[in-house]
C-alpha positions in Angstrom: 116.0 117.0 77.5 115.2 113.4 77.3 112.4 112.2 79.1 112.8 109.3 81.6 110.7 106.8 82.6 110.8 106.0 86.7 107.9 104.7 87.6 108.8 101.9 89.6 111.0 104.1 91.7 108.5 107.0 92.5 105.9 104.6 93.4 108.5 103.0 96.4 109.5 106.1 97.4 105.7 107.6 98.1 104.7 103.6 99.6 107.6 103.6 101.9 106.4 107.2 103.7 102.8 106.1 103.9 102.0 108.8 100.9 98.9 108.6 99.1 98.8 109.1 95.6 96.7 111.7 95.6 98.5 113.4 98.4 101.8 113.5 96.2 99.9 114.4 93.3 98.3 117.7 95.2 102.1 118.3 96.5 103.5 118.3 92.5 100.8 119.8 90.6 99.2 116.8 88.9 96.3 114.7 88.8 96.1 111.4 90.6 95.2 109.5 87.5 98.7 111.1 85.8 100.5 110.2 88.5 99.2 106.7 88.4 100.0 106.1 84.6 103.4 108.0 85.5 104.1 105.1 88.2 103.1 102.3 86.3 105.4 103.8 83.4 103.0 104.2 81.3 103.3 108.4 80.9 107.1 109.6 81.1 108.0 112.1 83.3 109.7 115.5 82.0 112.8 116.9 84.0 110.3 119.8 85.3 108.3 117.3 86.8 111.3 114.9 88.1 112.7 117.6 90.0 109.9 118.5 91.4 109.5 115.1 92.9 112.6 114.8 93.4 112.9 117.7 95.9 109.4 116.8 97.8 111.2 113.3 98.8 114.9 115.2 99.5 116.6 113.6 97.4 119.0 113.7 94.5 116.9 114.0 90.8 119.5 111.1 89.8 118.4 108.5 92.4 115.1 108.9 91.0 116.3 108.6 87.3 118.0 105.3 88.3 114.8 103.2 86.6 113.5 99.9 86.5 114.7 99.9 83.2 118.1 98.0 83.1 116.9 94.8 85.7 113.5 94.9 83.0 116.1 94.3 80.3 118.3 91.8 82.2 114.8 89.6 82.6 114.0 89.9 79.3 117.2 88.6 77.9 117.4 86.1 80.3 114.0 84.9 79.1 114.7 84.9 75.6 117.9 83.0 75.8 115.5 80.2 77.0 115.7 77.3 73.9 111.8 77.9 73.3 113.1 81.4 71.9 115.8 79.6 69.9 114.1 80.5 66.6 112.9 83.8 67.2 116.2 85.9 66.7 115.5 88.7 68.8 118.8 90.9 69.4 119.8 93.0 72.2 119.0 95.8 70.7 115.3 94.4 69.6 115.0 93.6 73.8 115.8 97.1 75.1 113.1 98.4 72.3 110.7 96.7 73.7 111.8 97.6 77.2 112.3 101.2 77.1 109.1 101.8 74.3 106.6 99.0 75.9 107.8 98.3 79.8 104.2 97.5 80.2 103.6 95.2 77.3 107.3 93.9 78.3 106.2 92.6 82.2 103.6 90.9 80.6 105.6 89.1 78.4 107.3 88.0 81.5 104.5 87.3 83.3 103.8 84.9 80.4 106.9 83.5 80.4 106.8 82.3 84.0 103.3 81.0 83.7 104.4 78.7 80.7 107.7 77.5 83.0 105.1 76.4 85.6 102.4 74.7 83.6 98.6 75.3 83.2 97.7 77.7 86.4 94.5 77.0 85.7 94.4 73.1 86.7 94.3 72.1 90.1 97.4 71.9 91.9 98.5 68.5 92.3 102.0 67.5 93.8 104.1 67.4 90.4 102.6 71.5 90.6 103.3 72.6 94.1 107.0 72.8 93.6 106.5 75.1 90.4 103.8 77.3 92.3 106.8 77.8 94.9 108.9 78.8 92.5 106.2 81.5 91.6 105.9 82.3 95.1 109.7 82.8 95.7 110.3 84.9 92.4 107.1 87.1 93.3 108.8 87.7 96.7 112.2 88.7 95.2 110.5 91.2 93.2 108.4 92.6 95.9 111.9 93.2 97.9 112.9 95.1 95.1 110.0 97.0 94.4 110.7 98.2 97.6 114.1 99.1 97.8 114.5 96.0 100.5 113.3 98.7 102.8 110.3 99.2 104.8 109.7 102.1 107.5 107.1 100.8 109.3 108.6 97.2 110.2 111.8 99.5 111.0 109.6 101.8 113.3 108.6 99.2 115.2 111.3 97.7 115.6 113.0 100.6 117.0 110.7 100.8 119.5 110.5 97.9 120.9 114.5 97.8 120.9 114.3 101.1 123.4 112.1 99.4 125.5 115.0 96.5 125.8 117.7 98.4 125.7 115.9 100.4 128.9 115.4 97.6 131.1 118.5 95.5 130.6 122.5 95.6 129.6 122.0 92.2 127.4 120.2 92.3 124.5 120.1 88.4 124.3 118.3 88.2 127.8 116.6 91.4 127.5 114.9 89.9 124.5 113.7 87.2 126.1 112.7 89.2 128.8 110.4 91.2 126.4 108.6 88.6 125.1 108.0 87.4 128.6 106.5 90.7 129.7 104.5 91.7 126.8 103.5 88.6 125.7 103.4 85.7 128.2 105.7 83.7 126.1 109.1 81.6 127.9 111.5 80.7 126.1 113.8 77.7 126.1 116.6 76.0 124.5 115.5 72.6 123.9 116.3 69.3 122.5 114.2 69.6 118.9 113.4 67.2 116.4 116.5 66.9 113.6 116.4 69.9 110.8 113.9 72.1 113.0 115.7 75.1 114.4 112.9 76.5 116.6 108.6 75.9 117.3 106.4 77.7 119.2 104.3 75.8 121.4 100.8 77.9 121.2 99.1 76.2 124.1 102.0 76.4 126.3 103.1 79.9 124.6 106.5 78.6 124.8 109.1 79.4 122.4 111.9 76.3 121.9 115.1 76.9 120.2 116.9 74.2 119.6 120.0 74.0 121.7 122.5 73.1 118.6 122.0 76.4 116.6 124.8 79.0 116.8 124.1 81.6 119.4 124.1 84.2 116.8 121.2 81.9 115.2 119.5 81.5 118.1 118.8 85.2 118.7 117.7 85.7 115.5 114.8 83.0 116.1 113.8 84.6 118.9 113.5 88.2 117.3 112.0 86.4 114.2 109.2 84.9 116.6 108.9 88.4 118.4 108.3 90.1 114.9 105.3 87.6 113.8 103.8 89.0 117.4 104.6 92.8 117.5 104.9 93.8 113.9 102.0 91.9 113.5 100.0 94.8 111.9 102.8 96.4 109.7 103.9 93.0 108.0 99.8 92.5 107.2 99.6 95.8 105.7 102.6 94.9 103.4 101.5 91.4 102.9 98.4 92.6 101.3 100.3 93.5 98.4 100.8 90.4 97.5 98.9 88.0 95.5 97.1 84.8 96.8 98.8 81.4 96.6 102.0 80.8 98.9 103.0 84.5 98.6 101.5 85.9 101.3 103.0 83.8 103.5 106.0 83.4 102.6 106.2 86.9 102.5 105.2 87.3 106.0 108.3 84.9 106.7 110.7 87.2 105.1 109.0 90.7 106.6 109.5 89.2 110.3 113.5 87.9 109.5 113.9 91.7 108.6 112.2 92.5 111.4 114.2 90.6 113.4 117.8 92.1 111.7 116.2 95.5 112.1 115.7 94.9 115.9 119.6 93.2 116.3 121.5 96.2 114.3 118.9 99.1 114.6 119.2 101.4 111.8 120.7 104.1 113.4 123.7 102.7 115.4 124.0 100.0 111.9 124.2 102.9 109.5 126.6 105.1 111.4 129.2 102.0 112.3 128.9 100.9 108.5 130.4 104.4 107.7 133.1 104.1 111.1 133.9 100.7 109.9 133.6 101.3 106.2 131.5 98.3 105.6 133.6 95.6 107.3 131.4 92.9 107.6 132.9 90.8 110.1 133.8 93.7 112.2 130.1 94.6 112.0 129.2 91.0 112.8 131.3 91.5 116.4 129.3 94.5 117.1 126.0 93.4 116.7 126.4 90.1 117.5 125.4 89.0 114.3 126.6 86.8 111.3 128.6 87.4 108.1 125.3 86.1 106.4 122.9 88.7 108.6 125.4 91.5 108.3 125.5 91.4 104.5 122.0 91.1 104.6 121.4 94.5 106.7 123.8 96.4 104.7 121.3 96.0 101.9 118.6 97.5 103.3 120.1 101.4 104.2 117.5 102.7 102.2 116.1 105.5 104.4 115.9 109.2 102.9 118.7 110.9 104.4 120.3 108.3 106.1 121.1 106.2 102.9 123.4 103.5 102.6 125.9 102.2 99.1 123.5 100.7 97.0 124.4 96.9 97.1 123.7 94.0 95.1 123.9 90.3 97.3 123.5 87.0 95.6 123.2 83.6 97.7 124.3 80.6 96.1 124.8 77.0 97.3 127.9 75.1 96.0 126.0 73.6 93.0 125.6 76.8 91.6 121.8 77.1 92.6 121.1 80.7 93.8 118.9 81.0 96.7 118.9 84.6 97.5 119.2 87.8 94.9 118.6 91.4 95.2 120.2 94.6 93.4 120.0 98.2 94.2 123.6 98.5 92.3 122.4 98.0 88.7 124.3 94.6 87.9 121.2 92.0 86.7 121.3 88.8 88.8 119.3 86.1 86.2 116.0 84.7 87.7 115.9 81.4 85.8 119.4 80.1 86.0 123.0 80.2 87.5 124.9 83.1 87.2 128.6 83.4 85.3 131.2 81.3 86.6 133.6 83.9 86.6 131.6 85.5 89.5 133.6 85.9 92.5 130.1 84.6 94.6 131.4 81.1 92.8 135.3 81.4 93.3 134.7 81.8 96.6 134.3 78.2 97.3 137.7 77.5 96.8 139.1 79.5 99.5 136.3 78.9 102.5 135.7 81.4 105.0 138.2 84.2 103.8 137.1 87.1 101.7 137.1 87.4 97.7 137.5 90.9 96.2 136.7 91.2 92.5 136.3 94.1 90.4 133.8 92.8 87.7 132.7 94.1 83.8 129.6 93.5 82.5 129.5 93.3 78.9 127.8 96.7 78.7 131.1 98.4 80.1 129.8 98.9 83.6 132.4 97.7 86.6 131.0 96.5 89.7 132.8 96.3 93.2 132.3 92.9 94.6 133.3 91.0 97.6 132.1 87.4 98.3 133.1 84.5 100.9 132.1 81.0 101.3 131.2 79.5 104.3 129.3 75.9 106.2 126.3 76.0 108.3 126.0 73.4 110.4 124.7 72.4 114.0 126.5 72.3 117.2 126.9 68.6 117.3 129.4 65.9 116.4 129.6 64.6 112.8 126.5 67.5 111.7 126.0 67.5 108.1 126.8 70.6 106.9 125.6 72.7 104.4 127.9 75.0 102.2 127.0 78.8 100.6 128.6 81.5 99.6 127.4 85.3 99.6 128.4 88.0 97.2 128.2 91.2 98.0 129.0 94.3 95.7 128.2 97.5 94.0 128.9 100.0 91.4 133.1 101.0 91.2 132.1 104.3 92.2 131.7 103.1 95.8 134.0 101.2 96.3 136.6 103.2 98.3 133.8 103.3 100.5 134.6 99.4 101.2 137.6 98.9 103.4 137.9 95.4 100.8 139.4 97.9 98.0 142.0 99.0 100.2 145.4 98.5 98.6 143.3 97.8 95.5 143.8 99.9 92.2 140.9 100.5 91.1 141.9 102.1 87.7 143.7 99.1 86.8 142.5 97.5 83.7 144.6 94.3 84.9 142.5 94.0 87.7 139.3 93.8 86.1 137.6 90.5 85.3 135.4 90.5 82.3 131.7 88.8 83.7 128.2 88.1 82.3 125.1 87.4 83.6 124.6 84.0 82.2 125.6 82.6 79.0 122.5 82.2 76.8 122.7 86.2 76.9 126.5 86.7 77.5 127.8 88.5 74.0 131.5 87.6 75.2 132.2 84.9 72.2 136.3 84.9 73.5 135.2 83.1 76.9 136.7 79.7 77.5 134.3 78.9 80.2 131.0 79.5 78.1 129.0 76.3 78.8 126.1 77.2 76.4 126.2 79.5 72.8 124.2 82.6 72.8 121.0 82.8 72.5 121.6 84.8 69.0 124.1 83.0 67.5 124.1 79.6 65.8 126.8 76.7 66.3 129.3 75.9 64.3 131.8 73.1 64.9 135.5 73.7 62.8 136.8 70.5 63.0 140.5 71.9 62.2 140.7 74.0 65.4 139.9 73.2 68.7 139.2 76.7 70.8 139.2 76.7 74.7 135.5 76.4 74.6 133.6 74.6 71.8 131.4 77.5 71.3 134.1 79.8 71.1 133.3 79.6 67.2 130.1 80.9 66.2 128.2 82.2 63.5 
């Protein structure tokens, strides 16, 4: 049988139990140092060996076989459909060689890649830089979510304690969490009149808490859990931060860690993963039950990622109205590009032209796999007359085999090749020539203008 390389995915499984590698190693029959080269995918693992693994972590040999492999390809043809690489003619099938022979020699490539978009690292940072090394920071983060599965025990373990604790001494979460961070840590909060464009600050010398009393009250609780996580998680997040590499990483990663603290302590894992099956993934049903927003819900659901209590594997994409995407994970296998906006025939884009109600698509990548994918657009804004507002949409989805799991592909037919809306990821590395809305040619092909016919798009004829 063909041997697979899952690297990537062993190694998250073993970090998110607290495994050493040497521990695992004892437990499957292998050396340390094999199983080191096996997680960084530099040995391949043999089906002996994956199901071995693959019953020591209870679970299914094909969640393990689900590789890095595909989202490694998807980066790599978004790179070289950058103009630099306009000469080089690399093909599709060139870029999966070099994925699937050299993943190794294929990160660094990338690694390269994102060092030339930001300049010369090693000149001092001067303000032209600091946005770039942000940039750096925000993509390092993204991948760090996704190295883990957007899943992390022990931020989840502590916040289900400290939820007993709340849910033991009072009926309201809202004031129960206030009455937490009172108790344990000395700290009042109040709703106060704050400065425009901050939601909260945390006054050390008073250890006051102020939220601002214009945020939703949905919003509001999440600050407060937020600043609650920074205290009492303290120790988990710092073990995970350590990961990371210096610069504005760290961080900003700490900043992300305590927001999913903070959704873990609103819609505990438990009670969240059973009343996603009950209520089969309705978001804003979910939203009333927790108290939480479309925008947190959506979140959540991406993070069911516990062995035996596992959730669909979602993609979610955040994007503003100008097409700039903000947020991106994917546990469902669709590629989300890193460097640019995504295919306007996206559902996370159409959504924008019907606000606040929910857009069901059943997408095909050019590859031939169909993804389930709901998305709505919706304002942020302040409690306060004429607030500027601020507009987003968030697309949420995953593979067609789970989507009668959804209660969004009720009434749906799923078989239905009329139904199905041919996508890309981007078009510098979108094969689909027939598109109408391609705004740029492929990567691989060369222009050519036929000044007799006039196609729908003016690269629909290339060479």
């Amino acid at each position: 049988m063909e041997e697979l390389q899952i690297g990537g995915r062993i190694g998250r499984l073993r970090r998110q139990r607290s495994i050493s590698q040497a521990d695992l190693a004892a437990a499957i029959g292998i050396s340390g140092s094999y199983l080191n080269l096996i997680e960084h995918n530099r040995r391949k693992i043999t089906v002996p060996l994956l199901l071995k693994v693959a019953g020591y972590f209870g679970v299914e040999p094909g969640e393990l076989a689900d590789s890095d492999e595909g989202r490694l390809v998807g980066d790599l043809m978004e790179m070289f459909g950058d103009d630099v690489f306009a000469d080089s003619d690399m093909t599709n099938v060139e870029v999966r060689d070099l994925a699937h022979a050299n993943p190794a020699a294929a990160r660094a490539v990338l690694t390269l890649y994102a060092r030339f978009r930001a300049g010369n690292r090693s000149a001092p940072v001067n303000r032209e830089d600091e946005h770039e090394h942000f940039h750096l920071a925000t993509d390092r983060i993204a991948d760090f979510l996704q190295e883990h599965s957007n899943h992390f025990a022990g931020v989840e373990e502590a916040a289900e304690r400290i939820r007993a604790d709340i849910d033991s001494s009072a009926d309201d979460f809202a004031y129960g969490l206030r009455v937490y961070l009172f108790n344990v840590f000395g700290t009042e909060t109040k709703l106060a009149s704050l400065p425009h464009g901050i939601a909260r600050t945390y006054d050390r010398a008073r250890n006051q808490l102020l939220i601002s009393d214009i945020v939703p009250a949905e919003s509001a609780t999440f600050l407060i859990a937020h600043q609650l996580g920074q205290m009492a998680a303290n120790a988990e997040i710092g073990a995970l931060v350590a990961e990371l590499p210096e610069g504005d990483a760290p961080a900003l990663g700490r900043n992300v860690l305590a927001a999913y603290f903070a959704a873990a302590l609103i819609m505990p894992y438990g009670p969240f993963h059973r009343a996603c099956r009950d209520y089969r993934y309705d978001i804003e049903r979910l939203g009333r039950r927790f108290g939480a927003s479309f925008e947190q819900v959506a979140h959540r659901m991406t993070t069911l990622q516990r062995p035996g209590a596992l959730g669909i594997p979602l993609h979610l994409v955040r994007t503003d109205i100008a097409g700039n995407i903000s947020k991106r994970f994917s546990l469902s296998g669709i590629h989300i590009p890193r460097h640019s906006g995504a295919c306007p025939r996206w559902n996370v884009y159409t959504a924008f032209l019907s606000p606040e109600r929910i857009n069901v698509q059943i997408s095909q990548m050019p590859d031939g796999e169909r993804y389930f994918c709901v998305a709505r657009a919706f304002s942020k804004g302040d409690y306060r007359h004429n607030a500027p507002l601020r507009h987003f949409s968030i697309g949420l989805g995953c593979s067609i085999l789970h989507a009668k799991e959804m209660i969004y592909s009720d009434g749906i037919d799923l078989n239905n090749p009329g139904q199905i809306v041919p996508v890309g990821v981007g078009c510098r590395i979108c094969p689909r020539m027939e598109c109408g809305q391609r705004a740029h040619p492929p990567a691989d092909h060369r222009f050519r203008l036929d000044e007799a016919m006039r196609p729908e798009s003016i690269y629909g004829k290339m060479i």
